[in-house]
Residue, then its C-alpha position, 0 to 999 in steps of 0.5 A: x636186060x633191064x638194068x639192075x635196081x639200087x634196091x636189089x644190089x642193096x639187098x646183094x651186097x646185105x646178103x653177102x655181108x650175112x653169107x661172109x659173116x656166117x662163113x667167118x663164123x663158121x671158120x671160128x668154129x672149125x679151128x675151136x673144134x680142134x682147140x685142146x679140151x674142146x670134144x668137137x663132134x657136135x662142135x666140128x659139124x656146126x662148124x663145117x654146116x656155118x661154112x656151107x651156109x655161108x658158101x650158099x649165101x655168097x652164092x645168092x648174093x650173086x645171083x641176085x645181081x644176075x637176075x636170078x629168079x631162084x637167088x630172089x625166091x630163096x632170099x625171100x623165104x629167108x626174109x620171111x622166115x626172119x620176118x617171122x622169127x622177129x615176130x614170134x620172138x617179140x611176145x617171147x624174148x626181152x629184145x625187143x628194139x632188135x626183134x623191130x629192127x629184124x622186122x624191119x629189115x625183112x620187110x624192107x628186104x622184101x619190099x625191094x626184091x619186088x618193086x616193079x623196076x625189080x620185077x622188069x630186072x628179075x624177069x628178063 
C-alpha cells in the first residue's frame, strides 16, 4: 500500500475535529432537551441527529487514513455542498470573510484528497 499522504491526514485529522464538534454539540442538545421549561420534541431529535452526525464523521475520519475510497467520495460531497454553501451565501449573507475562508477550506480540502500521491494511496 502507498504510504498515506500529509494532505490526506491533514483532512482526517479536520474531519474528526468536525465529527467531534458535532458530537459535542449534539450532546449539549441532549441534556438542554431535558433542562426544566425546555418542550424537547423538536429540540431531543436535533440532538440525538447531531450525535449520529457526529459518529458518522468520526467514522470518515478513519476511513480516510485507511484508504477508504467511499470515506473520500463522502467527504467530497461534503466538501462540495460546503463549497457551494459558501458561494451561495456570499451574495446572501453579510459574512463575507467567513463564506471566503469556508470557500477556501472546501477547496483546499478537495485539492488534497485528489493529488496524484493521494489517488496512488486511495486506489490501492
Amino acid at each position: 500500500m502507498a504510504q498515506r499522504p500529509g494532505g490526506v491526514t491533514l483532512v482526517a485529522v479536520i474531519v474528526w475535529i468536525q465529527g467531534l464538534l458535532t458530537l459535542i454539540g449534539g450532546i449539549i442538545a441532549l441534556i438542554g432537551a431535558f433542562a426544566p421549561g425546555v418542550v424537547g420534541g423538536a429540540f431531543l431529535a436535533v440532538a440525538i441527529i447531531s450525535i449520529v452526525i457526529g459518529i458518522i464523521t468520526i467514522a470518515v475520519g478513519f476511513g480516510l487514513l485507511r484508504g477508504s475510497n467511499g470515506a473520500r467520495i463522502l467527504t467530497t460531497v461534503v466538501l462540495v455542498i460546503s463549497l457551494a454553501t459558501a458561494i451561495f451565501s456570499l451574495f446572501t449573507t453579510n459574512s463575507f470573510w467567513s463564506q471566503v475562508v469556508s470557500a477556501l477550506l472546501a477547496v483546499i480540502g478537495l485539492i488534497l484528497l485528489y493529488t496524484q500521491r493521494a489517488n496512488e494511496y486511495f486506489r490501492e
